[in-house]
C-alpha positions as CSV (number, residue, x, y, z in Angstrom):
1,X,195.4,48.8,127.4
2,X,193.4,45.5,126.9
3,X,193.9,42.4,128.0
4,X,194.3,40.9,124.3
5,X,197.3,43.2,124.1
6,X,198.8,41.6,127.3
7,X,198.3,38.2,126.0
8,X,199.7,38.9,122.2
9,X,202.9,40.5,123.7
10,X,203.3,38.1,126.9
11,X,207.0,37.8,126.4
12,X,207.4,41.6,126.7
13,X,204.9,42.1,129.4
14,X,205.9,39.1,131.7
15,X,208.1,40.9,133.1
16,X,206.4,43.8,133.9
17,X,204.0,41.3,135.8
18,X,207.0,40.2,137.6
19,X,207.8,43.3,138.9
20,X,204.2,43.7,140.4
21,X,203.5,40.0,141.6
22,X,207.1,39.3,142.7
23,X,206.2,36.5,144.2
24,X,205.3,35.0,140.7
25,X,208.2,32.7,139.4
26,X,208.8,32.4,136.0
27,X,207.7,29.0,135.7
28,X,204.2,30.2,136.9
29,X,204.7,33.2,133.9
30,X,205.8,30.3,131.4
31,X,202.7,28.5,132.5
32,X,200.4,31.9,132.5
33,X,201.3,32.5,128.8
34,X,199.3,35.5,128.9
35,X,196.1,33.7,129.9
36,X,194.0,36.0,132.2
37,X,192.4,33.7,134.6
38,X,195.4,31.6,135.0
39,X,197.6,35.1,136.1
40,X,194.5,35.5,138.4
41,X,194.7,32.0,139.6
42,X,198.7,32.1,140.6
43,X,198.4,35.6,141.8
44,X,195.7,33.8,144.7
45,X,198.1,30.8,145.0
46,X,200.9,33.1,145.5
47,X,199.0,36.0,147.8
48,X,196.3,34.1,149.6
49,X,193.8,36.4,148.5
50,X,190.4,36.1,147.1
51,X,189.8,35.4,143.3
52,X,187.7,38.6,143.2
53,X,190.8,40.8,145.0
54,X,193.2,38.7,142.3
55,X,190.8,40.0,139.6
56,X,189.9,43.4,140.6
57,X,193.9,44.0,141.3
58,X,194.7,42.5,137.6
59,X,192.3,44.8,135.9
60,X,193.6,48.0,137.9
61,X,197.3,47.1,136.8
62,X,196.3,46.5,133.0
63,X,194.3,49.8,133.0
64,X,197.3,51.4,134.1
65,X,199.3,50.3,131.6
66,X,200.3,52.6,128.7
67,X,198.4,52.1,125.3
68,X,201.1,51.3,122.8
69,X,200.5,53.0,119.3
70,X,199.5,50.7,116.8
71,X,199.4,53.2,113.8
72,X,199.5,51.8,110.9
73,X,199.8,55.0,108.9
74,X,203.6,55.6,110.1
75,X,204.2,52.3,108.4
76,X,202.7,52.9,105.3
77,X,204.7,56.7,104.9
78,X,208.0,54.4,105.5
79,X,206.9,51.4,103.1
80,X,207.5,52.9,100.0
81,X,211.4,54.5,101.0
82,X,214.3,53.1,99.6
């Protein structure tokens, strides 16, 4: 999973972020939209920890993530079904 994933499916994801940082609220998610360094930024706020922990512990939970299939080839088999 990348992070330009994340950020195009925010709605779906914020809450999966949620569940990790619970001490997020969801006015910090609406204000994170799916921008990296602001996530990193709340995630210090919220934690007390160092940007580079914030970071390092971001990029561990979005590699962790499952990749979801963007294959374009089971749309085109359904396109043409009535």
């Amino acid at each position: 999973m990348n992070w330009e994933q994340v950020e195009g499916k925010w709605k779906q994801y914020s809450g999966k972020v949620r569940e990790k940082w619970g001490k997020l609220t969801d006015s910090d998610l609406q204000v994170i939209r799916g921008n990296r360094d602001q996530l990193i930024g709340k995630i210090q706020e919220r934690y007390g920890i160092a940007k580079q922990e914030a970071q390092r512990q971001v990029d561990e939970y979005i590699s962790s993530l499952p990749v979801e299939s963007t294959d374009r080839s089971d749309k085109a088999r359904g396109a043409g079904r009535s």
